[in-house]
N, C-alpha and C positions, 0 to 999 in steps of 0.2 A: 484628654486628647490622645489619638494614639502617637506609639510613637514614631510611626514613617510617615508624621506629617508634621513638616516645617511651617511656622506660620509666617505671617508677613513681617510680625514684631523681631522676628528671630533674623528673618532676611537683611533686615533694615541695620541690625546690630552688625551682621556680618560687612555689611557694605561701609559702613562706618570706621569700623576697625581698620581698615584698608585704604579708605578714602588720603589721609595725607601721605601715604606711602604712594600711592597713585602720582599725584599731582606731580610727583620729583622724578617720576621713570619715566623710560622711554617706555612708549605705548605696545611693545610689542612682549616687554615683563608684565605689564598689565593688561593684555590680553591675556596671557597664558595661564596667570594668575586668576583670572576670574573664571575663565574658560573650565580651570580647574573645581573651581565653587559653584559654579553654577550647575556643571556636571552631577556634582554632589548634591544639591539645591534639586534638581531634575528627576536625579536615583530615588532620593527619600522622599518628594513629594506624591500626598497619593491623588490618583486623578481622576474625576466623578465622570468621565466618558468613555474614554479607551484606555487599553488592559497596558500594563508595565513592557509590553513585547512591541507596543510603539514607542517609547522611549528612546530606544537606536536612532529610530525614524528621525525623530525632535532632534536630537542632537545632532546629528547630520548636518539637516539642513540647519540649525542654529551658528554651525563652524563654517560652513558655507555664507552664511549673511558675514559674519564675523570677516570675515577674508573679504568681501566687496566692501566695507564697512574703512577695513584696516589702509586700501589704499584708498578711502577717500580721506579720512584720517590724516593719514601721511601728506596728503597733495596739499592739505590745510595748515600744517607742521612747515612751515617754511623754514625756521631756521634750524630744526630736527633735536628741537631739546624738549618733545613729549607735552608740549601746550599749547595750544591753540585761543587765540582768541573766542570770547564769548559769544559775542555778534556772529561769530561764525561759528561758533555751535548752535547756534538757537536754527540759524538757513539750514543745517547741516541733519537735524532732527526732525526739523518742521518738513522737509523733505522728506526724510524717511517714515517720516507718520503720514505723511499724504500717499506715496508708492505702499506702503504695506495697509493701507486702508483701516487706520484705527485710528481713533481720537486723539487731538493733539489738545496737551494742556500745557500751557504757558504759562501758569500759574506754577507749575509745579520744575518747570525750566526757572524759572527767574529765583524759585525757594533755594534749588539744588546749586545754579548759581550766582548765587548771591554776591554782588561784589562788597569787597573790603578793602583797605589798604593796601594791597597789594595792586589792586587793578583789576582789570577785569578779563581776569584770566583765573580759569575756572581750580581752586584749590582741594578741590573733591575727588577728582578726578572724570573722566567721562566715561567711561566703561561702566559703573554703578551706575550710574541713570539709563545709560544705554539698555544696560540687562535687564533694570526695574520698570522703565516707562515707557519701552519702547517693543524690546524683544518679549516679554512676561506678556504684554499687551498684548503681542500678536497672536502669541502660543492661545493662548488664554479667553481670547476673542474670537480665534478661531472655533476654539471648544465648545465655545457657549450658543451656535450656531445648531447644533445638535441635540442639545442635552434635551432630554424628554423624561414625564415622569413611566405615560402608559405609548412606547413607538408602534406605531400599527405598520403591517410591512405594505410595500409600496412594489410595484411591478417597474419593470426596466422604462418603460415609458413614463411612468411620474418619475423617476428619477431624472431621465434626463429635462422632464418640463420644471422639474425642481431646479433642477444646474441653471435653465436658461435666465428662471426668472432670478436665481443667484448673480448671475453676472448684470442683468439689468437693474436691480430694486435699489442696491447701493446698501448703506447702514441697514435702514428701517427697512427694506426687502428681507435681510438678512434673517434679522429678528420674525420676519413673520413669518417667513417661509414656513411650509409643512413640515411635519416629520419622517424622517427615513430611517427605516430599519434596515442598517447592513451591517456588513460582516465590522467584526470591529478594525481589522489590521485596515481594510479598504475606507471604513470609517474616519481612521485615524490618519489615515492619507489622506484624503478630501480635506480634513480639520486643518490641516498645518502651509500643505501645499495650494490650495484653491482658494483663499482665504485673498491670497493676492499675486501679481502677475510678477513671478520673478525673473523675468527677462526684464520689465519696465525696472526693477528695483535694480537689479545691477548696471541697466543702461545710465540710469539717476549715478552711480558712485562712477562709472565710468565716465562721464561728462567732466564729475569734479579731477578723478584724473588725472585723463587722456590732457586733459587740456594743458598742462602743465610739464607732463614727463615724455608723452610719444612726440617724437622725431617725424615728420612725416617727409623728411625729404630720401630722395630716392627707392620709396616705398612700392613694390609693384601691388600693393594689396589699397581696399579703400580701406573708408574708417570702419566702416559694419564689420570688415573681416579682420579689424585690427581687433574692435571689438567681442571679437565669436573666438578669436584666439587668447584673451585675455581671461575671458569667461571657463573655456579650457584648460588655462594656469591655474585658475582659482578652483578648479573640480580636479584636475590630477598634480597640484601641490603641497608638500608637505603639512600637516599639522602643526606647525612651528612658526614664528615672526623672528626676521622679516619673512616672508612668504618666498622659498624657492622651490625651483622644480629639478629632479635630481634625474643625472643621465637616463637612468631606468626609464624612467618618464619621459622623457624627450624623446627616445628611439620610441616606445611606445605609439606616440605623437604622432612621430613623424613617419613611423612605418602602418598607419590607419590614415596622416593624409596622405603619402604615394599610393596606397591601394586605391582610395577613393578617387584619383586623378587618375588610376588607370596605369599608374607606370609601376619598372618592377624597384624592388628595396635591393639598394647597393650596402652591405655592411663592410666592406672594408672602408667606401667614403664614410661611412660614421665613426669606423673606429680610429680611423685620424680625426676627424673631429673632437674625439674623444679625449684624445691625447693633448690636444689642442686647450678643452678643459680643463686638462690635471691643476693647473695656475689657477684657477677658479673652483677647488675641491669640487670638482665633475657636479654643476648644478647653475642654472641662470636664473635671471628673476625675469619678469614678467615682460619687461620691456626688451630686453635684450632676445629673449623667445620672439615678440612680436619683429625682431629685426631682421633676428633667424631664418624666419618665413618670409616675413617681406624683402627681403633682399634676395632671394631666390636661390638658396644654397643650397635646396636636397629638392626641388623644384626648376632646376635648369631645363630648357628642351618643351616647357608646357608655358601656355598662354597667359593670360593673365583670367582669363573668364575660367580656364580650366582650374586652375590654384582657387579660384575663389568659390567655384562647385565643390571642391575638394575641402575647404575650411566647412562649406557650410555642409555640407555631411556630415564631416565629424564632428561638427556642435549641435545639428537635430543628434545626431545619437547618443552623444555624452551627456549633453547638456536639456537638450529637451526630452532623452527619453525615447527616441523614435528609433525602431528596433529593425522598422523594413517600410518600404514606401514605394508605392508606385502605380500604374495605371491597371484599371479592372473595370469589367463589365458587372454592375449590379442591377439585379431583380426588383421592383417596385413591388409594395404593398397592396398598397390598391388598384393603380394602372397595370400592372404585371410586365409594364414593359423594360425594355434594357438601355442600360442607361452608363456609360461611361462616366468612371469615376475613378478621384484621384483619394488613395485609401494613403492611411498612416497609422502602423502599426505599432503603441507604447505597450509598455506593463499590462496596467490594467482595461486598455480601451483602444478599440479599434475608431478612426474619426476619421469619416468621407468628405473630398469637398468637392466642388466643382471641377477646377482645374489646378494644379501643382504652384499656381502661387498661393495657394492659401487662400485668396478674400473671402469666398462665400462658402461655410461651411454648412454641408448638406444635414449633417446626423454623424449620431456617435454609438456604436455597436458596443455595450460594458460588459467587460465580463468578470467573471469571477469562477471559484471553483465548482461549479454548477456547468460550465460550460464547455464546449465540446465541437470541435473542427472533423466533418468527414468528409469525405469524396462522396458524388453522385452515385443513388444504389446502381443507378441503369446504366451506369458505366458510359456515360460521356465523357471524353478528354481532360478537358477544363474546368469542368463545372462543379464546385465543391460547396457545404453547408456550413455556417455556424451557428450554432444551435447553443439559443441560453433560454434561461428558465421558462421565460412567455413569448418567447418568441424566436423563430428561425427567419436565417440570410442567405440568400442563392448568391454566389459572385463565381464567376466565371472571368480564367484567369487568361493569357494568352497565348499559354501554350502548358503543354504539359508539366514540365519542366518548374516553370513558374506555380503552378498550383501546388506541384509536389513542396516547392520551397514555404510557400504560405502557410499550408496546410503544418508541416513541422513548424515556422516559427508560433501563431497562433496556440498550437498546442504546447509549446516549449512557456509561452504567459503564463496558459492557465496552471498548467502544470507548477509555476512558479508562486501562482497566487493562492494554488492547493496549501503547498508545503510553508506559504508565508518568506520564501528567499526574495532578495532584493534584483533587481536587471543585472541582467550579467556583467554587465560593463562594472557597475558598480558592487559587484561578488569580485570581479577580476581586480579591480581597484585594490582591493580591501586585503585577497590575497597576495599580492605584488606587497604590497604595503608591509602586512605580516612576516614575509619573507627577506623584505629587506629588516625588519625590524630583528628579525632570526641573524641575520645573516650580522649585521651589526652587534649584537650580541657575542655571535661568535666571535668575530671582529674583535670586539675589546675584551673576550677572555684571551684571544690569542695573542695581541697586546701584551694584557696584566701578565700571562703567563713567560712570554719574552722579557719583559721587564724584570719579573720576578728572577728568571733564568741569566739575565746581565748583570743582576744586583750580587746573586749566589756566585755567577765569574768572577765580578771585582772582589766582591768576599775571598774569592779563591786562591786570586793573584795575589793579594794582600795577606793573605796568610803565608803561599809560595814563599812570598821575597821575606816576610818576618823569617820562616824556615830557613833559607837560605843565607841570611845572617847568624841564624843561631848553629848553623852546621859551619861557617865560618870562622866563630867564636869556639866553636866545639874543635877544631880543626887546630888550630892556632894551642888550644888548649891540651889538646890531645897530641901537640909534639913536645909541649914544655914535661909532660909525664909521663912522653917514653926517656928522654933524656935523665930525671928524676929517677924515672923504674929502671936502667938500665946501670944506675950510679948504685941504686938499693941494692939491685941482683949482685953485684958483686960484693957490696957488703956482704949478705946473705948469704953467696956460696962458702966465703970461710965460714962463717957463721954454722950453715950447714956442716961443712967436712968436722966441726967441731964436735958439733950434736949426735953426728955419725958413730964417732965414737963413743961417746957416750952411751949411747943404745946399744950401740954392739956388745959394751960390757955389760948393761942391762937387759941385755936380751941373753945373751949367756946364764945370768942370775937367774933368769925367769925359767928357763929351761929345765936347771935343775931343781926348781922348786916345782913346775909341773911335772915333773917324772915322779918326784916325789908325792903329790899329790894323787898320781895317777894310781900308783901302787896303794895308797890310802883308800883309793874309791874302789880300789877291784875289791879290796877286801871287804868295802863296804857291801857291795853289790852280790859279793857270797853271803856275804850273811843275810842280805835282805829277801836273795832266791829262797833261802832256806826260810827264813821263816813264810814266805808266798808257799813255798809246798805242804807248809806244817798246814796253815789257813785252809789250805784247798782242802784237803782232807780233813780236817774236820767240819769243812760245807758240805762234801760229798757226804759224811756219816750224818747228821744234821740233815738233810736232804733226804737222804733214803731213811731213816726217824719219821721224818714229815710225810713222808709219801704214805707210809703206813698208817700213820694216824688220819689221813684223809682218807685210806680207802677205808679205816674203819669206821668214819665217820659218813661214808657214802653207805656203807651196805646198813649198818644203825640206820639212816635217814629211809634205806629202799623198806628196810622192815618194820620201820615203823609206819609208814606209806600204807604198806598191804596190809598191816593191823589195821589202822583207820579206814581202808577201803570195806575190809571187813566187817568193821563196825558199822559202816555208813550202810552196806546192802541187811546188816540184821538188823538196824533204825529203819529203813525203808520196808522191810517184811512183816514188822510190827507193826507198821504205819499202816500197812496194805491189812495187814489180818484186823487192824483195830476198825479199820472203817467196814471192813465185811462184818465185822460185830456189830458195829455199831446200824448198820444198812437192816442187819437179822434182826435188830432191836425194836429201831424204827415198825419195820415189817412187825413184827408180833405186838407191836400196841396197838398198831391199826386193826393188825384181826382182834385183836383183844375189844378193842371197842366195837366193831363189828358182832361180835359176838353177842356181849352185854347189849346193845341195840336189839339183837335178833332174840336174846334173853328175854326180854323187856316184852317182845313183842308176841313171846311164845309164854311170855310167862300169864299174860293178860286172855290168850287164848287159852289158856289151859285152865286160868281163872275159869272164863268163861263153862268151858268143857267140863270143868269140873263141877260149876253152879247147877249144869245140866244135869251130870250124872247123878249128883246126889237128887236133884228132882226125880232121876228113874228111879237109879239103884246105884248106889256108889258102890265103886267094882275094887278102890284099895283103900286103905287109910291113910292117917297124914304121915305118917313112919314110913307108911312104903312108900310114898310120893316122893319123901325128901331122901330116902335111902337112890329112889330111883332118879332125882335128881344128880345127886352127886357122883352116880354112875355115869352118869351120859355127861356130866362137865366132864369127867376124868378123860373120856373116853375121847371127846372133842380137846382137850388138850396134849393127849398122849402125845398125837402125831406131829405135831410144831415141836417138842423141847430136841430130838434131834437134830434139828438144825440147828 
């Protein structure tokens, strides 16, 4: 197996180990707790559909359910010591498996909790079954929606006929539906989020609730915008249980719903407010936000329809995603005619409907990084294109103005979906978030560091005042010993005038014993001159001795030099005359054998010559032949022994 993959055996151990630790906290250590494991559980698991760069994705929205989950949780915690009855975990699950649309097993509620002696009250904890049967289920079920061995790609019209029949088939639709090849980040999106309707899911934990903790009297808000502002707390509140929302956050809030009401943002009224906070380390929790708003505190001077347009603005865009909305003329396919429509612009998809309440929706424009928003070539005002892979959209907007706005946010998507970043809101969340997470850091180094710097003062003062006793003691101490020293001194001084004399007469003694001395050393020092002079001169004879015998040792060494140079040029002339001998040498065997050669060949000829002659008339005898031989060798060697 490799190793970045967790199995179930492994999961099952971990949940175990933790399980009676659970049962005795309060549920907000054992959210955080698991939240932590399961992270880890999430990192190292490997996943047979979409790539590890969806994993942020999962986790997200995992701490999102976890946060709707925690106050329904709580609203079930009655008397707030982290247990809930059984019976009411079982409604409390069987619900969440009905909204997130995966199989509910009862069998596996009734194993997990098991009653015992105790009663029936769950000793396991619920966050293990929660993450095992319920949340694993959904991630997991969404997955398996896609997975394909050979995806054949699909054009934007089967996708969206895929979606529809997604939404209609139910379980068994699910399973059968075709397969679509997309990008995987958008893949991985559809897998987690589409899978089930998370408005109904957190409507489900807001029922259990609202109905227990929201206040509704003197509320200018209904329940829907109690609700859209709860959903709000639960998208820009802390990572931490119990769940709050920190000033940062609040003003954020609240200066996106004055924009959206139209009115302008007062910050000195907030920063009294602010202040107002400090007694609540600057942060409310959910309810007291929804009081915030429904009480009409940063909302004076506006209606009650306008505050509730204003909530529900900022929860289509925080919360559903809706990035720009509003009315447009669109271009038909087939009829080619124009047709008024109310657009809604998310992340990944642009979604037409009838009119601005939503009921009837017409179609959905997808896009992704393939795609691409321009203005009309032929330069009409309004009229702009979006353009994806298999197909283009004419929308004609209602004024210039408005097109130009479109056209940037449209392209600001894809541009998003290129590079794979998250909706701005939630980029801006996340850096808000990091910043304070910075800013908090710096926070408690600057703390530790003041601490540290208080510790090293009391250090310091405590040394001070030890000091300041021991120069007290030192004080006290140093009068008893001038007293003592000043009793000594006068012993002393007779003491001294005593000694005085003394040395007077010894320094008299001394006196004449160095003069005496002195007169010893002069004469020493005459005699010593004399012999340094006697020395010197016999260095200097000694010296000039030596000087002599080096210059005779220098002209000996020159003349013995130019004898050996001597020698060395009459060895190199002997050298030079021995190889010209030896060269004349060489030279005269070569003619030598030349000769005998040419002997040889005249000798055969003369044979012959002479066979003849004596066939005519032989003209000398053998005497004169060999006498005339040896004439003509002599004669042919005369000339070479000169050389």
């Amino acid at each position: 197996m490799p190793n970045d993959v967790i199995n179930s055996s492994e999961v099952l151990q971990r949940h175990s180990l933790i399980a009676e630790w659970c049962s005795n906290r309060e549920f907000s250590h054992v959210t955080a707790l698991l939240q932590s494991l399961m992270r880890k559980q999430f990192t190292s698991r490997a996943t047979p559909v979409s790539s590890r760069e969806t994993l942020p994705l999962k986790m997200g929205l995992r701490d999102e359910l976890l946060k709707a989950i925690w106050h329904a949780f709580t609203a079930l915690d009655v008397d707030k010591s982290g247990k809930v009855s059984k019976s009411q975990l079982k409604v409390l699950s069987h619900n969440l498996c009905t909204v997130m649309k995966i199989p509910h097993d009862p069998v596996a509620l009734e194993e997990h909790f098991r009653d015992d002696d105790e009663g029936p009250v769950s000793n396991q904890g619920y966050m293990p079954y929660l993450n095992r049967f319920i949340l694993d289920k959904s991630f997991d079920f969404g997955q398996s929606i896609w997975i394909s061995h050979s995806p054949s790609p699909m054009n934007t019209n089967e996708q969206l006929h895929l979606e529809k029949n997604r939404g209609s088939t139910g379980h068994s639709g699910l399973h059968k539906a075709p397969i679509v090849s997309l990008p995987e980040k958008a893949r991985a999106r559809w897998e987690v989020q589409d899978n089930f309707d998370r408005v109904d899911f957190n409507r489900m934990c807001w029922t259990l609730c609202a109905r227990k903790n929201l206040n509704r009297n003197h509320l200018l808000i209904s329940d829907d915008d109690a609700f859209k502002i709860w959903c709000i707390f639960n998208f820009l509140s802390e990572d931490k249980y119990p769940l709050v929302m920190v000033s940062e956050e609040i003003e954020y809030f609240l200066r996106k719903l004055t924009e959206a009401m139209g009115g302008s943002w007062i910050e000195e009224k907030f920063e009294e407010y602010k202040i107002q906070l400090s007694s609540k380390h600057q942060c409310l929790n959910v309810w007291e936000l929804i009081e915030l708003v429904g009480m009409g505190h940063f909302s004076k001077g506006m209606d009650r329809q306008t505050l509730s347009m204003g909530i529900n603005e900022v929860f289509q865009e925080l919360i559903l995603d809706v990035l720009k909305q509003g009315y447009m003329m669109k271009k038909g396919h087939k009829r080619k005619n124009w047709t008024e429509r109310w657009f809604l612009l998310k992340p990944n998809l642009i979604s037409y409907y009838a009119s601005e309440d939503l009921t009837e929706k017409k179609g959905d424009i997808l896009l992704d990084g393939n795609c691409c928003s321009l203005p009309d070539k032929e330069g009409k005002k309004c009229l702009f294109y979006v353009k994806c892979v298999d197909k283009s959209f004419e929308i004609s907007a209602s004024d210039k103005k408005k097109k130009q706005e479109w056209i940037q946010a449209i392209q600001t998507c894809i541009t998003l979906l290129k590079v794979g970043r998250p909706a701005p809101h939630h980029e801006a969340r996340q850096k808000r978030r990091e910043l304070r997470q910075k800013q908090q850091a710096e926070q408690e180094e600057l703390e530790l560091r003041m601490r540290e710097l208080q510790t090293a003062n009391e250090n310091k003062q405590r040394e001070l005042e030890a000091l300041r006793k021991k120069l007290e003691e030192a004080a006290a101490n140093a009068a008893e010993e001038e007293r003592r020293r000043l009793q000594t001194q006068s012993e002393l001084q007779d003491l001294y005038r005593v000694e005085m004399e003394k040395e007077k007469m010894v320094r008299q003694q001394m006196e004449e014993q160095v003069a005496q001395k002195s007169s010893e050393l002069e004469q020493y020092l005459q005699r010593v001159r004399e012999l340094e002079n006697m020395l010197l001169e016999e260095e200097v004879s000694k010296r000039a001795e030596l000087e002599q015998i080096h210059l005779y040792q220098q002209q000996t060494i020159s003349q013995t030099q130019a004898e050996k140079q001597e020698l060395e040029r009459e060895r190199l002339a002997k050298e030079s005359a021995l190889q010209s001998a030896m060269q004349q040498l060489h030279q005269l065997e070569a003619d030598r054998q030349g000769a005998l050669e040419q002997y040889e060949s005249w000798k055969d000829k003369v044979a012959q010559h002479e066979g003849l002659i004596r066939l005519v008339q032989p003209a000398f005898t053998e005497a004169e032949l060999s006498l005339r031989e040896k004439d003509w060798q002599e004669k042919k060697n005369r000339p070479a022994t000169p050389q």
